[in-house]
Structures are given as C-alpha cells and as structure tokens.
C-alpha positions in Angstrom: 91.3 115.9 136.2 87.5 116.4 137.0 88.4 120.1 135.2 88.7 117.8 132.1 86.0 115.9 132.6 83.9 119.0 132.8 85.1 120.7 129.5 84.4 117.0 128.0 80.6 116.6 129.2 80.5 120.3 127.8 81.5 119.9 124.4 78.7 117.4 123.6 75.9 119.5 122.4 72.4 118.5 121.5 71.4 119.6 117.7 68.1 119.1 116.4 68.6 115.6 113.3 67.2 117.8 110.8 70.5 119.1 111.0 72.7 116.3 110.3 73.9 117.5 107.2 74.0 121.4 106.8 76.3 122.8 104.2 80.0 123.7 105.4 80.7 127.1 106.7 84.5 127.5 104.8 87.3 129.6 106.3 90.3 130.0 104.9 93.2 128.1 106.6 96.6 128.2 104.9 96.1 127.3 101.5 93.2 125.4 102.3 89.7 126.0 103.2 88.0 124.7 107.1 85.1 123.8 108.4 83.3 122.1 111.3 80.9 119.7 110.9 78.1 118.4 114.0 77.9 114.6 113.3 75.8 111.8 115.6 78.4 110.8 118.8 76.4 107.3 118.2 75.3 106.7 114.8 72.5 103.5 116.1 70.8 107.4 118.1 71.2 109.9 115.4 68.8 112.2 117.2 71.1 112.4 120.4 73.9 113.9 121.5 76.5 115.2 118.6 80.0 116.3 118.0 81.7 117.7 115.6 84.4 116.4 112.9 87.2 119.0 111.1 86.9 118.9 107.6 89.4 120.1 105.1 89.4 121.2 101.4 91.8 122.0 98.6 89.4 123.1 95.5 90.4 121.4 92.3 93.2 124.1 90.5 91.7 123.3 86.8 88.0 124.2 87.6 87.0 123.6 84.0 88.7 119.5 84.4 87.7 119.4 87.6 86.0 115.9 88.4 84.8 116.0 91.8 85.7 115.1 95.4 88.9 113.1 96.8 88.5 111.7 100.3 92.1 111.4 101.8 93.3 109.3 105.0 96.6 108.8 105.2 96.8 106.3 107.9 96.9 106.0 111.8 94.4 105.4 113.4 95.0 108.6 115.5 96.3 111.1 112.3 94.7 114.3 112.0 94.1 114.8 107.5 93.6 119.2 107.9 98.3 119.3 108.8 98.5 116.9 105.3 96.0 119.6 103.3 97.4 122.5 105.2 101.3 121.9 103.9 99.8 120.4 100.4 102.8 119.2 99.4 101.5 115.5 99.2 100.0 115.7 96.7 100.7 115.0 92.9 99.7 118.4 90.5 97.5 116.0 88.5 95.5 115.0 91.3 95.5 118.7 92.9 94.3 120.0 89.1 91.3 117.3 89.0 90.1 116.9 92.8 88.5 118.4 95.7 91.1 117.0 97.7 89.2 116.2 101.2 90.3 115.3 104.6 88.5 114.9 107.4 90.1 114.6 110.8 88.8 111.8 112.3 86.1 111.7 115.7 88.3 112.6 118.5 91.3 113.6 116.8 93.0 116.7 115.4 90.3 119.5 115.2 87.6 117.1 115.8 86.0 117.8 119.3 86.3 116.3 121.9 89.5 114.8 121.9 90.0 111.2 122.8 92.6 111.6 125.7 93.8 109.7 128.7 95.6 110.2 132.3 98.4 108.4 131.9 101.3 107.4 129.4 100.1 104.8 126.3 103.0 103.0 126.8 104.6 103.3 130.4 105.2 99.6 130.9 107.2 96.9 129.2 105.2 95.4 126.7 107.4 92.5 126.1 106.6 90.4 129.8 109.2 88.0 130.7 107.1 86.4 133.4 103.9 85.8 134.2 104.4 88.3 136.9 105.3 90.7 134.3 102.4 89.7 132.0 99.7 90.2 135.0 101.3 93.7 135.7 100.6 94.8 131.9 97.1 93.8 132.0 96.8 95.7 135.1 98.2 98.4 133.5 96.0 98.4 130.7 93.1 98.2 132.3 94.2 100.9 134.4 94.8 103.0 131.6 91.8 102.2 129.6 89.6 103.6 132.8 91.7 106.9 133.0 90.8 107.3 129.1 87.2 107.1 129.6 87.0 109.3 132.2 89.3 112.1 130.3 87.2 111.0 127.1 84.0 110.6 127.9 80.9 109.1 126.5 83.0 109.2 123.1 85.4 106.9 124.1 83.0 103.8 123.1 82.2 105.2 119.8 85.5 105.8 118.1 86.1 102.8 115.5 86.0 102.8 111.9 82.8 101.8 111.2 81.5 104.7 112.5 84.6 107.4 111.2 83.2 105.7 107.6 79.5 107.0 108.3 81.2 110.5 109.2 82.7 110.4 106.2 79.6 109.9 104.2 78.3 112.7 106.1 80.7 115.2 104.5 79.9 113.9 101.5 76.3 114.4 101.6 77.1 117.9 102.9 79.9 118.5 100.3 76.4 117.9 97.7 78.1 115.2 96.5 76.5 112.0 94.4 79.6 110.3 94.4 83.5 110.3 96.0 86.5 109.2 95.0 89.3 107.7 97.6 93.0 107.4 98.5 93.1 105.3 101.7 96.6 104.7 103.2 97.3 102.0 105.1 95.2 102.6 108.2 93.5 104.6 105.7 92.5 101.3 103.7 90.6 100.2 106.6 89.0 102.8 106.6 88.3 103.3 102.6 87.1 100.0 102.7 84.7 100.2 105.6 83.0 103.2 103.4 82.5 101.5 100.1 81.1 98.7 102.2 78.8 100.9 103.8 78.0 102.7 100.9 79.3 101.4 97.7 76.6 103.1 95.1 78.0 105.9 96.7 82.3 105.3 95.8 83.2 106.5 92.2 87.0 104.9 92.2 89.4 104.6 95.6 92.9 102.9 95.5 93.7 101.5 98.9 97.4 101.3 99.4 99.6 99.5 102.2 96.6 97.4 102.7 95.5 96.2 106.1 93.3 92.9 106.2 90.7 92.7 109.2 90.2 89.3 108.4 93.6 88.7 110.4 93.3 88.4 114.0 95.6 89.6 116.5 98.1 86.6 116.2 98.6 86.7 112.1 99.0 90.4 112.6 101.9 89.8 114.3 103.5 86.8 112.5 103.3 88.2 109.7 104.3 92.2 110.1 107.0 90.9 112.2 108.8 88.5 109.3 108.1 91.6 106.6 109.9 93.7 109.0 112.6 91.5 109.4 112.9 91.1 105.9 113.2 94.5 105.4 115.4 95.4 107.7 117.7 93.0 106.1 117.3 94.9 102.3 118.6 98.0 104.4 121.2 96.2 105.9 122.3 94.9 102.3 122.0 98.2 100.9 124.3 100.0 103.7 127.3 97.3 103.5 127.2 98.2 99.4 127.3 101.9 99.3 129.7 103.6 100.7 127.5 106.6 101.6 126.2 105.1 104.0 127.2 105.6 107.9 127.8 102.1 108.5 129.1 101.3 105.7 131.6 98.2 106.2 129.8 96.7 109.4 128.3 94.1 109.7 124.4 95.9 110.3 122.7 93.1 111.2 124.6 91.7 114.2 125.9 95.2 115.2 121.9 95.8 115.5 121.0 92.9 117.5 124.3 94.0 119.9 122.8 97.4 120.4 119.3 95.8 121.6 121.3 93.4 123.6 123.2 96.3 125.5 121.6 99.5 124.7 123.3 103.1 125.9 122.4 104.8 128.9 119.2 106.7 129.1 118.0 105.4 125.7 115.6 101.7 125.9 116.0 98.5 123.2 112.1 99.3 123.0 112.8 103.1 122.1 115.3 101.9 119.3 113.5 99.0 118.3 110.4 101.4 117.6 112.7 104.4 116.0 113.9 101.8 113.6 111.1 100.9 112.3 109.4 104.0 112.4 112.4 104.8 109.7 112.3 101.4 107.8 108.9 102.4 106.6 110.8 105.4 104.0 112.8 104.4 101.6 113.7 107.7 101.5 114.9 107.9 105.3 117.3 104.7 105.1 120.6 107.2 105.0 119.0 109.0 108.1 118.3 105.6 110.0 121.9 104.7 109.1 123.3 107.8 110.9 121.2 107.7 113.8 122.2 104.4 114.6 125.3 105.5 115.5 124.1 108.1 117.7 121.3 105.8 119.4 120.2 108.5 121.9 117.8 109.9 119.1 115.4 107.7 119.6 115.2 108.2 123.3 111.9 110.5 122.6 109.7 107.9 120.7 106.7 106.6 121.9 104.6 104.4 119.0 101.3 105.0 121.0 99.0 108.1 121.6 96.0 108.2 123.2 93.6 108.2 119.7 95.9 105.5 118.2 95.4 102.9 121.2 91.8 103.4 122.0 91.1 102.8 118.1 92.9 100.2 117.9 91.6 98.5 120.8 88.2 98.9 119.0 89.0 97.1 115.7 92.0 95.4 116.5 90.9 93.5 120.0 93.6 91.4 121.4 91.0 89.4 122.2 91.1 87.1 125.8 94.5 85.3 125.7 96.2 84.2 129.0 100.2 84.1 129.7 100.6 80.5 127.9 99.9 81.7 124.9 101.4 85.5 124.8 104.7 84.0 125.8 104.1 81.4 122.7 103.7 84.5 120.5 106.8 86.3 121.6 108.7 83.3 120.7 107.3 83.2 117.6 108.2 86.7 116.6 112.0 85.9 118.2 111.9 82.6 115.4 110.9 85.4 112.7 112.3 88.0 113.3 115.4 87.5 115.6 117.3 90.5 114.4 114.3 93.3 114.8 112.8 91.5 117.4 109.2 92.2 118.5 110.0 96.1 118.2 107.0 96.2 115.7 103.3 98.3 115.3 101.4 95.2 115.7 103.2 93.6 118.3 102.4 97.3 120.3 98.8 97.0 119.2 98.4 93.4 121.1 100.0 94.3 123.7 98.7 97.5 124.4 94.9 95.9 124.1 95.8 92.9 126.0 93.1 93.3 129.1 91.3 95.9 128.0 88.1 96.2 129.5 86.3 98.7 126.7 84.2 96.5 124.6 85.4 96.5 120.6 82.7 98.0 118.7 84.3 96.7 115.5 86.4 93.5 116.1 87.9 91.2 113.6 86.0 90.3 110.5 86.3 90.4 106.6 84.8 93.5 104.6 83.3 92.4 101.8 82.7 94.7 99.3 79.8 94.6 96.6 78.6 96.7 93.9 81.4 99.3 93.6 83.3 100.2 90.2 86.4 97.8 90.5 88.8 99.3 93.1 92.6 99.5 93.1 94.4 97.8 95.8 97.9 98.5 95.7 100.4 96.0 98.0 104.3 95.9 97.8 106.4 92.9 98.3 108.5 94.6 100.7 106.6 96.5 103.2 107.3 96.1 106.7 104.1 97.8 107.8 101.5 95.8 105.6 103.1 93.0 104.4 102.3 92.0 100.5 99.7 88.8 101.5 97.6 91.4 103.4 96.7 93.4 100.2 96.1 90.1 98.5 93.5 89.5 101.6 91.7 92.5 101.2 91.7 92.1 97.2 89.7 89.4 97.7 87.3 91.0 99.6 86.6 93.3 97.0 84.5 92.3 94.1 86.1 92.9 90.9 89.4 95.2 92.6 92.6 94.9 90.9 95.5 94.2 92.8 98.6 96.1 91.7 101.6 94.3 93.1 105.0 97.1 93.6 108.2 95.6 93.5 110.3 98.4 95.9 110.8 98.8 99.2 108.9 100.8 102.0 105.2 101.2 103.2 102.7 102.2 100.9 103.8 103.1 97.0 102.3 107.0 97.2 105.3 107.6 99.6 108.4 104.8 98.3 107.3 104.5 94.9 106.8 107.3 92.0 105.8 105.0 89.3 103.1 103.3 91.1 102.0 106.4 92.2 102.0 107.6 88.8 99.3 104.2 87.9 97.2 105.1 91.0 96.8 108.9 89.5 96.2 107.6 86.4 93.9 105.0 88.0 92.0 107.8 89.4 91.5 110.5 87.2 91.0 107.9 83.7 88.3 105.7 85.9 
C-alpha cells in the first residue's frame, strides 16, 4: 500500500497558473479525438498543486451546420464520459451532425489522474443493520474505509464533488475557445449540469437535464421517495410479464415469487446482490425481458456490487448522510419496508445513506437548492415512472431554474434519452432549434 501512496503523491505536479487553460493537445482515440488537461486539485488555491482531467471529442459531422460544443455526463457519480464517445453509438445523427460532442471524465475517474481509490471493498458489510450492534459495526466500517481511501487517494480525496467537477468543466470550455456550451446532463449528470449553469450561467447556451436529481432533498426524502418509485416500477414489470407471454415468468405471480426469493435466496448468491441486480435492470425498459430470465437463474447477480470507490467518496461529498443515530436509521428502514415491501430497501439511495453513514471526510458540497439565474430557459425532462429519479424530483429542480420548462414523459425507465425515443427526439430538437 505505501507503493500507492507514493505513485499518488507523485502524480500531483506543480504548473505555473498562467497555465490553467492551454489549448488541448488532440490524439486520435477510436473514433474520437483525446486529450489531457492540468486543472487546480483545489479550485479556492488555483496557483497550487494541479491534476489533470481526460477530455474527449467527437467533431460535429456537418462542419458547415455545425453549432458549437455539447458537454455530455451521463450520470454516476464515478462514470468515466471518453468509453460513451469512444463507442459513439449514443448518440442521435442529428446531434452528432450539429455538436462538438464533449466529455470529460471527471477528477479522479476514468483517465483523469490520480484515481480516487480505496483499500478495501465499498460495500463489504450489510448495509441493512438489524441491531444496534449491527448499526455500530457499519459505522465502524465506514469510517474505516473512508481512512483507507484517503490514504490510497490522497490529498484529492477532499476535493472531489460537483461543485468543483463544474469549474473543470468550465475549464475545457475556456480551453475548447469556447464563448458558450451547450449540455445533456443525465441523471447524476443533472447535478452536475446544473451546478455549471449556476456557476456560470452567461456562459450555458441551452442544456436539457434528464432523470433529474434534486439537492434540495436530504438524505431521508432521497430514500422515501426513490424507494416508492422503485416499487412502483417494479410492479409495471411485474404487470407487463404476467400479460405477455414472452416473458420468462410469464404465468407467476412476480411479485410474491420476488419477495420469496429475498426471503430465501440460493446458495452463494445474497438478497442484497439480487435486490441490487434488479434494480440495476429496472432502470431499461429495454432490459425487462433480460431481468425476467435472470430471475430464474438468480446466481447472475452474484457479481454485483452498486459501489465503487469514485461513486462512494462523491457521494459522501454531496449527498452527506448527515449525523443520525440507530433510533432513527431503524425508523427509516421501516419506512422503506411500508413503501416498498416488495423491492425492499435494495435501492441506490438507500446504498448512498448507508454507505456515508459515519463518515468522517467532511462534505464539501452538502445538501442545498441550486438556483439558477440568468440562463436561456433550460429543459428539464422527468418521467412519471422512473425508479432512479422519481417524477417530483424533476419538478424540484424545475423550480430551481428560472424560466426551465419541465417536460413530463409518460413511459417507463430512468432518464427518456435511454427508455424514450420521442422525448429524446424533443430534447434534440430542443437543442439544436434553441
């Protein structure tokens, strides 16, 4: 371990600030283009020590149409944008043929350097406590895991939230020779998109923020309410498997075959590990058929792990638990049982409190609303049945936002660019006609 310490401490470098934003040294990669990029590690000491972010470009295929630069984040925290640009499949040919399309991976993930990394497992102990026994030992392990982090991180580890991500991002564009950006934020990505045009709203041209997540929300609402969207959700797949007969449990009844298999789950797979792969499929419309048939082979899911090391340090930073004690965590598992007793508590938000329950790194970018002033009028879009970022959230965030319009989609799944083609099609037209 002190080996990666070492190569940690190294990879900060000192660069002069009239470097801060050079122009981008392109390479091809794939059918993209690379770069590098050295940006302040803390952003209050822009003359000290620096990193560096990936960036990632698909030119604009109509040069002659082309209107300028796309910033892409397609949710987390903890995703890397350069394997979405890489494969550009994603992407719709009209927004390809008018865009720059942008992504930047963000500090300390991807091909960002350094890495945000820890000793030990995210999520190596129960995070559903039965006791208060079992509640002390989870904070212990947190804590314990939050220390192994910093020392495998480094001095990066207390600079990783959104806030500063955003000023990265405004770094590119400055070095892109931008005047102006447009945005497509996805859920995580929302956060984010909306933490820039706060930041630096003469700056946005036009961003739709999709699969909206509200910061206003504390850790308990986050819960509540992701938990009975879930649930709801859940049961629109269940309905749709006991109709159609292709289908792999077609017949059954889903929903209490479901809550058997958590009850008594197979050997060598957990109740956690399914509840987690379930969800982790409830979010595509498109994979409903797929979660069907692996529910009758359980053992698939015996891989997953909701967590890495990026995604629980971030979080941590903007989504504190905050200081609860036993009394009240046990009051918020029985809420999510009285919500959701079918999917249970096997949600992202319930992992997020409970994996930042007791941890000792101070959020740099805790709960609180992002208002948004002096921007064209942004597109939120928000679907009624998203078990990820439930419909009320997007209506949060719209409110935020002076002057947004809030597009409400009726399907199912998380975020419309990925479950639904017609509001996609509005957010493209939203985009390129603004």
């Amino acid at each position: 371990m002190r080996s990666l310490v070492a190569l940690v401490v190294a990879a900060f470098v000192v660069v002069p600030e009239a470097h801060a934003s050079p122009a981008l040294d392109w390479r091809p990669c794939g059918p993209a283009e690379c770069a590098s990029m050295a940006v302040p590690l803390d952003w209050g000491q822009r003359g000290g020590t620096r990193i560096s972010v990936a960036v990632t470009r698909l030119e604009a295929t109509d040069p002659a149409r082309r209107i300028g630069v796309a910033f892409v984040n397609f949710g987390g925290p903890g995703n890397a944008a350069r394997p979405f640009l890489q494969g550009d499949a994603v992407f719709p040919a009209e927004l390809r043929a008018r865009f720059d399309i942008v992504g930047v991976d963000p500090r300390g993930i991807g091909d960002s350097r350094p890495l945000i990394a820890c000793e030990k497992p995210t999520s190596n102990h129960t995070r559903y406590p039965s006791d208060r026994a079992e509640f002390e030992q989870l904070i212990a392990y947190n804590r314990d895991l939050a220390e192994g982090c910093r020392r495998a991180t480094g001095p990066l580890i207390d600079h990783v939230d959104t806030v500063s991500a955003a000023r990265d991002f405004d770094a590119v564009r400055s070095a892109l020779g931008e005047r102006q950006v447009s945005w497509i934020g996805l859920s995580y990505g929302t956060f984010l998109t909306a933490s820039y045009a706060r930041l630096f709203p003469n700056r946005v041209r036009a961003a739709v923020l999709d699969g909206p997540l509200d910061h206003t929300l504390g850790s308990r609402r986050l819960v509540a309410d992701e938990a009975a969207s879930a649930e709801n959700v859940f049961g629109l797949f269940a309905s749709w498997c006991s109709s159609d007969p292709s289908c792999a449990l077609y017949g059954r009844d889903i929903e209490a075959a479901y809550r058997a298999l958590l009850d008594h789950p197979p050997a060598r797979v957990t109740a956690e590990q399914i509840g987690f792969g379930v969800y982790g499929r409830l979010i595509f419309r498109s994979r409903w058929s797929e979660l069907a048939t692996d529910l009758t082979n359980p053992s698939v899911f015996a891989s997953i792990n909701p967590s890495s090391p990026a995604y629980r340090v971030i979080t941590c930073h903007d989504m504190p638990t905050g200081n609860i004690g036993y009394d009240e965590f046990a009051a918020r598992e029985a809420e999510v049982l009285r919500l959701a007793p079918t999917i249970r508590g096997y949600i992202e938000a319930w992992d997020v409190q409970a994996g930042c329950l007791g941890w000792p790194i101070k959020p740099a970018n805790p709960w609180g609303p992002i208002p948004v002033r002096g921007t064209p009028p942004l597109l939120v879009a928000a679907g009624t049945n998203d078990p990820a970022t439930p419909h009320s959230w997007g209506v949060g965030m719209a409110s935020q936002i002076s002057g947004s319009r809030l597009l409400t989609w009726q399907g199912a799944g998380h975020t419309a660019y990925f479950n639904d083609p017609a509001t996609l099609a509005k957010e493209i037209d939203y985009l390129v006609g603004k």
